[in-house]
N, C-alpha and C positions, 0 to 999 in steps of 0.2 A: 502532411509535412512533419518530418522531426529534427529538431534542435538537437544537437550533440555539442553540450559547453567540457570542452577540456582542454586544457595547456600545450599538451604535448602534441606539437602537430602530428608525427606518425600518425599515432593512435587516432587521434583526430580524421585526419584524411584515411585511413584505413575503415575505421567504422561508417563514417559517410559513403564512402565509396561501396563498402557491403550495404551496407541499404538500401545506397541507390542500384547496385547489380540485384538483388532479389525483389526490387517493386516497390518501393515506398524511393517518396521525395524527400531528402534530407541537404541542410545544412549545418556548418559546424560555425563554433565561436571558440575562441581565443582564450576567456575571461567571462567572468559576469555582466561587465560593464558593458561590452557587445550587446551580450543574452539580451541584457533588461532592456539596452534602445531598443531593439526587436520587439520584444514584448510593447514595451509603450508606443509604437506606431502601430499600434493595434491587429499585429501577424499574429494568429496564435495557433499553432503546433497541434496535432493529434498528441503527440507525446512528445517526451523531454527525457534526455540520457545526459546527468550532470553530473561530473567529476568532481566526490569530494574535496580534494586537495586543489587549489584554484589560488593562484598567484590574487591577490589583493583581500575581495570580497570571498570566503570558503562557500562552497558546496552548500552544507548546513544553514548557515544564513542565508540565503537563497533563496532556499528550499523553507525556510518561514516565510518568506517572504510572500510566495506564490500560496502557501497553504493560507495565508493571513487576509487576503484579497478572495474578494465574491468572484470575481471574473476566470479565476485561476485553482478557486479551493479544489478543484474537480479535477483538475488536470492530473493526466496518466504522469507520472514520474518514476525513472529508474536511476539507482545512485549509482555511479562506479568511482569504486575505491579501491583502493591498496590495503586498506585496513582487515584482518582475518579474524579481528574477533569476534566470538559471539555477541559481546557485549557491543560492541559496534555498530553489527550489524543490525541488531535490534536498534540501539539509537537511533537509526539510521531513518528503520519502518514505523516508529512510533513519534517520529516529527511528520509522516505524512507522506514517505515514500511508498509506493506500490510495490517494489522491488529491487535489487541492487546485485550486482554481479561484481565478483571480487578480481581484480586483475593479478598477475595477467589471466585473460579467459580468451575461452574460441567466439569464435564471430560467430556460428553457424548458434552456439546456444545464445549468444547475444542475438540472435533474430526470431531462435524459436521463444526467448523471455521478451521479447516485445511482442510481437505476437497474442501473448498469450495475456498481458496486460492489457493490451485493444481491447480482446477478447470480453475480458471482465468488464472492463468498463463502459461497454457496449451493451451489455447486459441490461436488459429494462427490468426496472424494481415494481414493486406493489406502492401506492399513496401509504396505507398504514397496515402493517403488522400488529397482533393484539394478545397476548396471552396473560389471563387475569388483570390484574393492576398495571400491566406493563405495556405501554403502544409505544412504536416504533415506526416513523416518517422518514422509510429508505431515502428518498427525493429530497428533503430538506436538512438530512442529517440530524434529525432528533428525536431524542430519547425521554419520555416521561414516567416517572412512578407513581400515581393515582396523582397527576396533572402537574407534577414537579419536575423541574427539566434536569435532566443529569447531564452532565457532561463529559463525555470520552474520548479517546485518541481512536485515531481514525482506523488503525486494527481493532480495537475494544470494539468497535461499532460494527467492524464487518463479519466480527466473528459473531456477536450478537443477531447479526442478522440472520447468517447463516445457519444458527442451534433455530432461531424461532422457525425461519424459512422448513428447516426441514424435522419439526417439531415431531416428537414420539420415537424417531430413527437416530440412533446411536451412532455417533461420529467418531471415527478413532482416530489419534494426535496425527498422524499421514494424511489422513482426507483434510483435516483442518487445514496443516502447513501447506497442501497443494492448494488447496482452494482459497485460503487467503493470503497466503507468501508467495504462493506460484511455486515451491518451489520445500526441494528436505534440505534441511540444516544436513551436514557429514556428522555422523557420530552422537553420541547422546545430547539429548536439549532438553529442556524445563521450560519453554519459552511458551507454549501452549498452555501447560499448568499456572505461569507465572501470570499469563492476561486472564485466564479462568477464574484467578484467585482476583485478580484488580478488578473485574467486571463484576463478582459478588458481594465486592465491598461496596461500589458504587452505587448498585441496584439495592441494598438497603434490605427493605424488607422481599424485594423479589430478587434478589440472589439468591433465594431457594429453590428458586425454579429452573436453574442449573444442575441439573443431578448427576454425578458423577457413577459410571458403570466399571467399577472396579473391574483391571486386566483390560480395559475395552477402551472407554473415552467417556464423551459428556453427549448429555441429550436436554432437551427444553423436556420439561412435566409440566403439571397444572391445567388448569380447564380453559377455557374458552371465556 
């Protein structure tokens, strides 16, 4: 089952109606205040298509809401908005979103970015990842520096996982943003360099084991 919270019925009844023609069970809400009765009779959704912009309660608050709860931290989420910035967009994935599609958009890539969010989140992790001073508990979402817990935004984490995951092979900014946005930003971005630099300030003394492969991308270094 997927929720789809947006105001505007069209859109509403158009995306529901595509979802349910291609195979998935969906229903739509009005509001938030809908969404959440749903959510607290205890229905809960493979994923969730929330419309920033939301008459009463926004998008955004919401979307802490769900990320803020054990029951719901996990939940697939994709935002849609009207907003085109980059700056937005990012806001957007770094309160907790997995993806967000900017309207107006095609239904047909609105089904291949759900999709491809299941996809990910489908995915079975390792119990702990480990390189030098560094372990990492895909499953419980945390992070230690020789047994001190860091704490990061839920792309700082996936992208983390990902260098460790595929440690010694050099990722360049396109496999990054597909693998953890799902998806290329149009046109030049810094958004990759910008969590590269937040994630080696957080990791402290292992932020070094982020190495950057000038003209190329980042790879995990250090020993075992």
């Amino acid at each position: 089952m997927i929720f789809v919270v947006e105001d505007d019925p069209n859109i509403r009844e158009l995306v529901t109606y595509t979802l349910q023609s291609t195979g998935f069970e969906a229903k739509g809400f009005e509001d938030g205040t809908q969404f959440m009765e749903a959510m607290s009779e205890g229905v809960m959704p493979e994923l969730v298509l929330l419309d920033i912009m939301l008459p009463g309660e926004d998008g955004m608050s919401i979307l802490g809401k769900l990320r803020g709860k054990s029951a719901t931290k996990e939940l697939p989420i994709i935002i849609m908005t009207a907003k085109g910035t980059e700056y937005d967009k990012v806001l957007g994935l770094d309160s907790g979103a997995d993806d967000y599609v900017t309207k107006p958009f095609g239904m047909m890539e609105l089904v291949s970015r759900v999709k491809a969010v299941l996809r990910r989140s489908k995915k079975e992790s390792k119990d702990e990842l480990q390189v030098g001073d560094l372990r990492i508990y895909p499953n419980k979402h945390k992070v230690k520096v020789k047994d001190q817990s860091v704490t990061l935004t839920n792309k700082e984490f996936k992208l983390l996982c990902l260098l460790v995951e595929s440690k010694g092979n050099v990722l360049n900014r396109d496999q990054l943003l597909t693998n953890i946005w799902g998806y290329d930003f149009d046109g030049e971005t810094r958004t990759v360099d910008v969590h590269i630099r937040s994630l080696r300030q957080k990791l402290g003394e292992c932020g070094s084991l982020i190495e950057t492969v000038r003209g190329i991308g980042y790879r995990i270094g250090g020993n075992e």
